[in-house]
TILOKOL-903804 format. One record per residue (C-alpha): residue number from 0; residue in three letters; x, y, z. Coordinates in Angstrom, 3 decimals. Layout:
<recs>
> NUM:ALA:X:Y:Z $
...
</recs>
This chain:
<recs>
> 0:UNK:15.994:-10.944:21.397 $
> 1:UNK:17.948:-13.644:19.777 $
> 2:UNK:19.636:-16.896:21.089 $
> 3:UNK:23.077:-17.275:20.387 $
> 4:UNK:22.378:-20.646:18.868 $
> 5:UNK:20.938:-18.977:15.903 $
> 6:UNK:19.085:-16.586:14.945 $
> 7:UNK:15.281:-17.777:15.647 $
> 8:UNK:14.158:-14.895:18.292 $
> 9:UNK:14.269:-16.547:21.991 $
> 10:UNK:10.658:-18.091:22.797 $
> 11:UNK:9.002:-15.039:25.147 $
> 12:UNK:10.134:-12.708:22.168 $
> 13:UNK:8.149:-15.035:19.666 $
> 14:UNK:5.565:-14.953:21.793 $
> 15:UNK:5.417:-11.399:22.342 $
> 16:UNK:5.491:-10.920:18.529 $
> 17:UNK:2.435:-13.455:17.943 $
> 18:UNK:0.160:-11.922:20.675 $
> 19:UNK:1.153:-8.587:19.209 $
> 20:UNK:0.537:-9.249:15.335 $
> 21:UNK:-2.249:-11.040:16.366 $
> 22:UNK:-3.566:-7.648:18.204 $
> 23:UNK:-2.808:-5.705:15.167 $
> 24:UNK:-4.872:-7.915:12.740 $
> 25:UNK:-7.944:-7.859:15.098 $
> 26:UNK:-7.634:-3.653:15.086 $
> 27:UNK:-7.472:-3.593:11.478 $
> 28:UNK:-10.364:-6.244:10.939 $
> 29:UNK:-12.521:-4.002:13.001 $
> 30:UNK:-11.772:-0.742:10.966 $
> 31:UNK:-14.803:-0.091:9.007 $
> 32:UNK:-14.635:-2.003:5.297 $
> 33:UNK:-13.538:1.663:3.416 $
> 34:UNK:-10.662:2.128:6.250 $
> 35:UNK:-9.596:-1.290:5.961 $
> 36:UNK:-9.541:-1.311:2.291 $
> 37:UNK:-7.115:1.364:2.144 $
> 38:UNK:-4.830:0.847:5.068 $
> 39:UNK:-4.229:-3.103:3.881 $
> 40:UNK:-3.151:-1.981:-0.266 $
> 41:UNK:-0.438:0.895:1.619 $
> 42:UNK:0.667:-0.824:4.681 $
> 43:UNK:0.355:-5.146:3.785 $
> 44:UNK:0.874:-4.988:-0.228 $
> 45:UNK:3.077:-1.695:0.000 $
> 46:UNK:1.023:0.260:-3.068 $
> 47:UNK:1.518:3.289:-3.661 $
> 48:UNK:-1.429:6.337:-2.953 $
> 49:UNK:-1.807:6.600:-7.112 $
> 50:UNK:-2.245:2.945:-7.091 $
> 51:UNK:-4.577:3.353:-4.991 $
> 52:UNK:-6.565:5.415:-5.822 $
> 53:UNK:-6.713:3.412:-9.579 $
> 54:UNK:-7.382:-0.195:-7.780 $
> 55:UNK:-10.296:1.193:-5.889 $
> 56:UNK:-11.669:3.707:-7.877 $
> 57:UNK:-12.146:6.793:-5.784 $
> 58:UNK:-9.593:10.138:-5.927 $
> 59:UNK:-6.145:10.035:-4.431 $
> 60:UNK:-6.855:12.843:-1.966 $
> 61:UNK:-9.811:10.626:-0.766 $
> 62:UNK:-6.922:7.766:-0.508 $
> 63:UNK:-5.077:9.536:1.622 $
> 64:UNK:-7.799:11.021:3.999 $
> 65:UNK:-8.701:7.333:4.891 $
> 66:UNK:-5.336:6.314:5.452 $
> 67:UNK:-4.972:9.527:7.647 $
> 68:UNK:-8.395:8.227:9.560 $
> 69:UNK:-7.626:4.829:9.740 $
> 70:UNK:-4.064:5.677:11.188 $
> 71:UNK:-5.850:7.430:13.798 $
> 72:UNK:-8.307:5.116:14.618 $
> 73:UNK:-5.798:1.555:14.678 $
> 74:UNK:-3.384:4.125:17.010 $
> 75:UNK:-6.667:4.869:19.599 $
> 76:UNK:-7.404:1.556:19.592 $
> 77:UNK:-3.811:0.156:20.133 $
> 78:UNK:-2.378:2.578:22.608 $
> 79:UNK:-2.151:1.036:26.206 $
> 80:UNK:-3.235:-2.968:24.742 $
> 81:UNK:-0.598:-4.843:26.983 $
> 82:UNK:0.398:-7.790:25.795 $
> 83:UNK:-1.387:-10.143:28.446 $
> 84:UNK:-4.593:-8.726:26.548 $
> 85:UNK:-5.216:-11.532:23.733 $
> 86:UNK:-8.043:-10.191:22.360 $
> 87:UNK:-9.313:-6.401:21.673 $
> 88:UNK:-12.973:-4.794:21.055 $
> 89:UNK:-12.435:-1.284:19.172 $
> 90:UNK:-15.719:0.059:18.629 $
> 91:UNK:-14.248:3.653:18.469 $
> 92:UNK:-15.078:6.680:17.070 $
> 93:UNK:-11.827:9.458:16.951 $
> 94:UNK:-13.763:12.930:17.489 $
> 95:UNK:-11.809:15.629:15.801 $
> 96:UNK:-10.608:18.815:17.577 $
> 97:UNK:-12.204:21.702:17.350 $
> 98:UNK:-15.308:20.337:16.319 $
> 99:UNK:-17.863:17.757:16.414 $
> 100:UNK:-17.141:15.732:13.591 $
> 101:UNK:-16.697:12.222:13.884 $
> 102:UNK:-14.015:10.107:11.788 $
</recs>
């Protein structure tokens, strides 16, 4: 929400947006260091898979099964954190259906 004064958002919607970027950088900080990797180049720096896959040496289809993991994992770990929760643990492992593999 916005004042009509200008255009700074109104101070509980600042607030909200702090507690909830701040919630967002502790789930990706607790990603494991290959998940991390990949999710902050596509989602913080906006690269591309191809550049990618060059920066970090490993193949593209490997970029984008990370990203796919990682996605998973920041969304289980996410889902249901209310705001009034300043601080999240996600020590998490996303079990695939169908079988017992772990991401």
């Amino acid at each position: 929400m916005l004042t009509r004064e200008s255009d700074e958002p109104d101070p509980e919607a600042s607030h909200f947006l702090k507690v909830q970027s701040q919630l967002i950088s502790e789930a990706i900080a607790a990603l494991p260091i290959e998940f991390r990797e990949v999710v902050i180049l596509r989602e913080l720096e906006e690269l591309s898979y191809k550049e990618i896959a060059s920066i970090t040496g490993i193949p593209i289809g490997t970029v984008m099964s990370r990203l796919s993991r990682a996605r998973k994992r920041l969304f289980v770990c996410l889902r249901g954190v209310a705001p009034k929760q300043p601080a999240i643990k996600c020590r998490i492992k996303v079990v695939q259906a169908g079988n017992n593999r772990v991401a």
